[in-house]
N, C-alpha and C positions, 0 to 999 in steps of 0.2 A: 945837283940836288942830293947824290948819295952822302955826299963828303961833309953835307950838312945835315943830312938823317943821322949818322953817325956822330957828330960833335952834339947833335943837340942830345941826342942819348946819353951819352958820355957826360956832359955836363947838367943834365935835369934827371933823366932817370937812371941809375948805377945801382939800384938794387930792385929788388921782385918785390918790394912794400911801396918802392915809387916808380914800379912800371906802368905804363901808358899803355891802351890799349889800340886794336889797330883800325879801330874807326875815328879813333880820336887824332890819333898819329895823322890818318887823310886825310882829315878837315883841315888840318895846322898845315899840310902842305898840300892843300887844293888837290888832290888827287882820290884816285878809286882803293877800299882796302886790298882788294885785287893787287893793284899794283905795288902798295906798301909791301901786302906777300911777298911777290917778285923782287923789289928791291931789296928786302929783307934776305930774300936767298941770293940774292948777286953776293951783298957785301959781306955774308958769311962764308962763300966761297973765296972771297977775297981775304979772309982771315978775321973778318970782325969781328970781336964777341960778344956778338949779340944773343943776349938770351931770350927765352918766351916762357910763358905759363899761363896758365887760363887767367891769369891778372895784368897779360898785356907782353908788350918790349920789355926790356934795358937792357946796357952795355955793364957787363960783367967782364972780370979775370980773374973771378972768384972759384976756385979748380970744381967747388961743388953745385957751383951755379951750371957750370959750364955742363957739368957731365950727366946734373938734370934734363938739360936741353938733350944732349945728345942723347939719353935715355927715352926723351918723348916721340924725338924726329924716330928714332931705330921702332920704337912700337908705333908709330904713327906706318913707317914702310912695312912692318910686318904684318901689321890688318891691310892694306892696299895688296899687299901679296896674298894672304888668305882669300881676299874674295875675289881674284884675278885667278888663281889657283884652287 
C-alpha cells in the first residue's frame, strides 16, 4: 500500500493547490488518519517527497516545497520539546 500512497501522490497531487488532505487520503485507502500519519513518516524516511501543509499531502521535488515541510516538521519538534522541557 505504501508504493501506491506514493504513486497516487505523485500522479494526482504534486503541488500544495492539489494537496489532499489526510482524512481524505484514509477514506481512498480504507484506513485510520492515524495510520496515513505513520505511513506518511515511513515513506519520508525512505526518501519520499512528500510534503504537507494545513491544505493536506503531495509529492513534491520542488527545493522550496521541500524546505517548507521541513521548516514545519523542525517547529512542530521544537514545541513538543518546549513543553517536554
Amino acid at each position: 500500500m505504501w508504493g501506491e500512497i506514493t504513486e497516487y501522490l505523485k500522479d494526482f497531487h504534486s503541488t500544495e493547490q492539489e494537496a489532499i488532505n489526510c482524512r481524505e487520503l484514509a477514506q481512498l485507502y480504507n484506513v485510520t488518519s492515524k495510520q496515513i500519519r505513520n505511513i506518511v513518516s515511513a515513506l519520508r524516511q525512505d526518501g519520499a517527497p512528500i510534503c504537507s501543509s494545513s491544505a493536506g499531502y503531495w509529492y513534491s521535488e520542488d527545493r522550496g516545497d521541500l524546505l517548507r515541510t521541513l521548516n514545519k516538521i523542525r517547529s512542530q519538534i521544537q514545541n513538543m520539546e518546549r513543553e517536554l522541557f
